[in-house]
N, C-alpha and C positions, 0 to 999 in steps of 0.2 A: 698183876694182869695175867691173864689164863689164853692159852693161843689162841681161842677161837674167840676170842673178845679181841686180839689185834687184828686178826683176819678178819671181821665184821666191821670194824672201826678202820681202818685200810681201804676196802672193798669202797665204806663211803665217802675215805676223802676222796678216792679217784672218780667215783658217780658225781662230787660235787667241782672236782675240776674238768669235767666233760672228757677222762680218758674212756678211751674204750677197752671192756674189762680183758676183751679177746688179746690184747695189747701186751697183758701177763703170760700168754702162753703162745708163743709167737714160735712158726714152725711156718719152714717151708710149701707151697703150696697146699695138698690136702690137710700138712697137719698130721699123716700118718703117723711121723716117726716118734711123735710126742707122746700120741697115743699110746703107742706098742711099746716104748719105752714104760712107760707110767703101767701098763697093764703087767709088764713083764715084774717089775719091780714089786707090785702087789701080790705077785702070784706066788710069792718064797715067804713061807715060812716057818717058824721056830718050834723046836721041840725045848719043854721047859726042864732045868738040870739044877732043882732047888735042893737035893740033899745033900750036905757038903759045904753049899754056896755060902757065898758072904758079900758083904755093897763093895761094889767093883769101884776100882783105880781108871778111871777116866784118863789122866795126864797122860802125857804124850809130848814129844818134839819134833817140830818140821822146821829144816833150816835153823838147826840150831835155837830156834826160838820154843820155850817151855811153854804147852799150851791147858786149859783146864781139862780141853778132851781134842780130839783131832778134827776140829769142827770150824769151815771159816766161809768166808760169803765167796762168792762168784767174783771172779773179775769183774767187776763195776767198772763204767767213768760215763762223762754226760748222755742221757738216752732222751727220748722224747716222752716218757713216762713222765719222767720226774720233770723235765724242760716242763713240760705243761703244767705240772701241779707249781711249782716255782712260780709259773706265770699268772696264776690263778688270785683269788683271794682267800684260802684255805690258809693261808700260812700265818696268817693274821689273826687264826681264829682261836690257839692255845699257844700256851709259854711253850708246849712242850718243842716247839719248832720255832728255834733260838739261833736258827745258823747266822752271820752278819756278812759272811760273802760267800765263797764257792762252797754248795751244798755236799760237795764231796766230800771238804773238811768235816764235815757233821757227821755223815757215812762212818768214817774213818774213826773220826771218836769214840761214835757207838761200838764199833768194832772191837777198837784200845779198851773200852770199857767194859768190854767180855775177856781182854786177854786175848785176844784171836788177833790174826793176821790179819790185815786189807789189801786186796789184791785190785792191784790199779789198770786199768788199758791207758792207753798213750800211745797217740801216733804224734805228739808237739811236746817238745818241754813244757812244763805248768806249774806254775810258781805255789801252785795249792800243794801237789806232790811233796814239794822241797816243805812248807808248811807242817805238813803231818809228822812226819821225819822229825824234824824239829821238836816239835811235842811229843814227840815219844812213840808214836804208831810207827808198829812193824809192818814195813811195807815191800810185798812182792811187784815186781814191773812186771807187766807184758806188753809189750813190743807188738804193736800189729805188722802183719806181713807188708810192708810199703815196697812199689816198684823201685824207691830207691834204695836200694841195700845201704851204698853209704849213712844213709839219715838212720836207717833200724840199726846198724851197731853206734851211729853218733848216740841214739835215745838208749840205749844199752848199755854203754861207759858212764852217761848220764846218770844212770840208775845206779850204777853201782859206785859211782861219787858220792853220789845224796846220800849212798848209806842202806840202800834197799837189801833185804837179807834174800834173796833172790832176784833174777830176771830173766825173762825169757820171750819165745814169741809165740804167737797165736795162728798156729798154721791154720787150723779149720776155717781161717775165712780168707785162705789166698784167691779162692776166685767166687770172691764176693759169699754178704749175707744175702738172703731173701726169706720175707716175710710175707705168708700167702702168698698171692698172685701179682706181688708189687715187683719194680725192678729194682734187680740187683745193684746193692751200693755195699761198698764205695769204691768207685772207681780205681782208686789211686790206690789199690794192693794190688797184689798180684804173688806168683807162684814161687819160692823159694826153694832153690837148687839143694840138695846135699851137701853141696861146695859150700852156699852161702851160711847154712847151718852150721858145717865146723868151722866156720871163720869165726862166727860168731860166737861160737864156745872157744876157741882162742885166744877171743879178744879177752874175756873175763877171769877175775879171779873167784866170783863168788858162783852161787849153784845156777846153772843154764836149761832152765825148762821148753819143753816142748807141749806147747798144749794143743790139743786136739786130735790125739792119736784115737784111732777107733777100728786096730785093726792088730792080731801077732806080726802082718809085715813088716806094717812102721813103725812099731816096737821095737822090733829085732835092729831095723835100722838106726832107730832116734839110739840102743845100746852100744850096738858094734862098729858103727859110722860115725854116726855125731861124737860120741861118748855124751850125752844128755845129762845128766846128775840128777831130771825128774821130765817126767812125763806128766799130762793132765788127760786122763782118760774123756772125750766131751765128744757131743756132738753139735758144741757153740747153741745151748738151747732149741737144737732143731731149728734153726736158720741155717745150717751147712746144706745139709742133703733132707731131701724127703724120703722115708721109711729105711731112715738109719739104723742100721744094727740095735739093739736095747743093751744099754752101757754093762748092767752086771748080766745080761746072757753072755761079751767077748771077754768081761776083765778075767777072768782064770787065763783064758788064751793068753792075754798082754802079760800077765803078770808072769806066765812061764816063759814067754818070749823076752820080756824085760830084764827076769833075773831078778833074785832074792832083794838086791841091794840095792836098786832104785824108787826113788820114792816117788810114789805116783797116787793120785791124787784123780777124785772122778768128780763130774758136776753134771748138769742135767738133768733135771725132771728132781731131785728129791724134796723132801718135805717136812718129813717126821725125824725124830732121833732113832727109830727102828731103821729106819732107810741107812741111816746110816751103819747101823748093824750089821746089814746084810753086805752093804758094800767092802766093811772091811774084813766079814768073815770072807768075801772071795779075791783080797790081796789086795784092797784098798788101803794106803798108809794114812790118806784124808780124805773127806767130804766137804766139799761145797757146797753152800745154796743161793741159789738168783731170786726166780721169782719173790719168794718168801719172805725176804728181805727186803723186796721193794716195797710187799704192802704192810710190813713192820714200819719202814721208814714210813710212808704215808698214811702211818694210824698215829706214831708217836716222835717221829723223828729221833733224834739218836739215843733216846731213852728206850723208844721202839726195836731199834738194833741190837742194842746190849741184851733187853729183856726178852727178845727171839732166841737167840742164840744161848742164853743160860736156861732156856724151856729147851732147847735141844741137846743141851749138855746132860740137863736130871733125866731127860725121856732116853737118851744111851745109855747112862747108867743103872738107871731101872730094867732095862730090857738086858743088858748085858748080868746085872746081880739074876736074874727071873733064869736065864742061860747057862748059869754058870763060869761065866767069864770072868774071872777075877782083878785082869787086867786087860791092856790093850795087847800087847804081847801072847795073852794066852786065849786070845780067840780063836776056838775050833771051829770049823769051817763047818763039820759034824752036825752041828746045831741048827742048822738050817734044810729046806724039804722043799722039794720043786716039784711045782704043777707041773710044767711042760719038758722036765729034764735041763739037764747042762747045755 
């Protein structure tokens, strides 16, 4: 399968469980931020360093876990995307969509089946979690921002019981998502102190992420206050803020604010295995993808996943061998040429 064959096949399971397409790129009111993000992100590109080169070393480790390249999906857990296609009669229609209870477990597999991490949300314990784990998926927790502090480190200890090789929380949605002109949900987050953030890196023994940083301040802060052990560069897919910063115009800022030795990690708007290029030639340690992987899952379900994800493993590889990058370690920042400046 060739990606524009899942994207096309994707595209029409979702037309035939009546989602609405606009549904994949969900951004606060206008939608600015998605925009400028995605334009910013198109607008960096590469100068080619083929004398010398040779097919580049993809691998890479986050969290200790050995990965093919540093490539893994967005924090997933149940959305109304997929609730609807579940609900549908689409799932009926190929083997390739074989899930027999919680369609997360299937996410997940496909995931394990690329070798990549799956990164779980969780505001409830869920016995699918514990599931994955079990079968072998390396599994990241994040923790949504809940009013109740006690329950976010109880889901927190939780997580690093099960076995998860990280956990952390999802600050960019303390005070609420919103999609378009709809109202803000979910009620039941809300704003998390600095206090509550190093309790919560207290509480644990494994790495404590902060995700949704999108600024040098709260970098500086998530380093020298929290002590964080990784940060998630995001703007929660543009349901945080409308006409949010564009992820790699601030990550050089974060990442000089952050310091060499944190691993941080951006998501938001990407697409291609070039996206992913450019993010870590400006201090990216990983890339994430959302959208992309929704409509992989809904063209193939977890054969869809796997085979996304190893089309963005060879599209790094190639663009980093075209570069000159002979590993992940030696990507020069050099290599890349901006429209609009830093």
């Amino acid at each position: 399968m060739h990606y524009d064959e899942i994207i096309t096949e994707g595209l029409n399971s979702l037309r035939k469980a009546n989602v609405p397409e606009r549904w994949l790129d969900i951004g606060a009111e206008t939608q600015h931020g998605n925009k400028l993000n995605r334009e910013y992100i198109e607008s960096i590109t590469f100068e080619m360093r083929l004398l010398g080169s040779t097919f580049a070393d993809t691998t890479s480790s986050i969290f200790g876990v050995r990965l093919p390249a540093p490539i893994m999906p967005a924090t997933f857990m149940h959305g109304r995307v997929w609730d609807k296609m579940v609900q549908s009669g689409i799932w009926n229609e190929r083997s390739s969509f074989s899930f027999t209870g919680d369609y997360l477990e299937d996410i997940a597999a496909g995931v394990a089946d690329a070798q990549s991490i799956a990164w779980i949300g969780a505001d409830n314990e869920s016995e699918s979690v514990a599931r994955m784990i079990e079968s072998g998926v390396k599994v990241v927790l994040i923790v949504k921002p809940l009013k109740n502090k006690e329950k976010v480190k109880s889901l927190m200890k939780w997580g690093e019981k099960l076995g998860c090789v990280a956990v952390g929380i999802d600050v960019d949605s303390m005070f609420y998502e919103k999609a378009f002109d709809e109202s803000e949900v979910p009620s039941y987050h809300g704003p998390q102190s600095i206090d509550d953030l190093k309790s919560y890196k207290r509480s644990l023994s494994v790495p404590f992420i902060i995700k949704g940083i999108l600024s040098a301040h709260d970098a500086k802060i998530a380093k020298d206050q929290v002590e964080a052990d990784s940060i998630v560069v995001s703007s929660h897919g543009g349901e945080s803020i409308d006409y949010a910063v564009p992820i790699l115009k601030v990550l050089p800022e974060i990442r000089e604010a952050a310091g060499k030795d944190m691993t941080m990690i951006v998501d938001s708007g990407f697409r291609r295995g070039t996206d992913a290029l450019k993010a870590l030639a400006l201090g990216a340690n990983g890339v994430s993808y959302g959208s992309l992987l929704v409509l992989a899952f809904a063209a193939y379900g977890r054969l869809g996943i796997a085979t996304m994800l190893k089309i963005l493993y060879a599209e790094l590889k190639r663009v980093m061998s075209h570069t000159g990058c002979e590993d992940i370690a030696s990507i020069d920042p050099g290599i890349l040429r901006f429209k609009y400046g830093r």
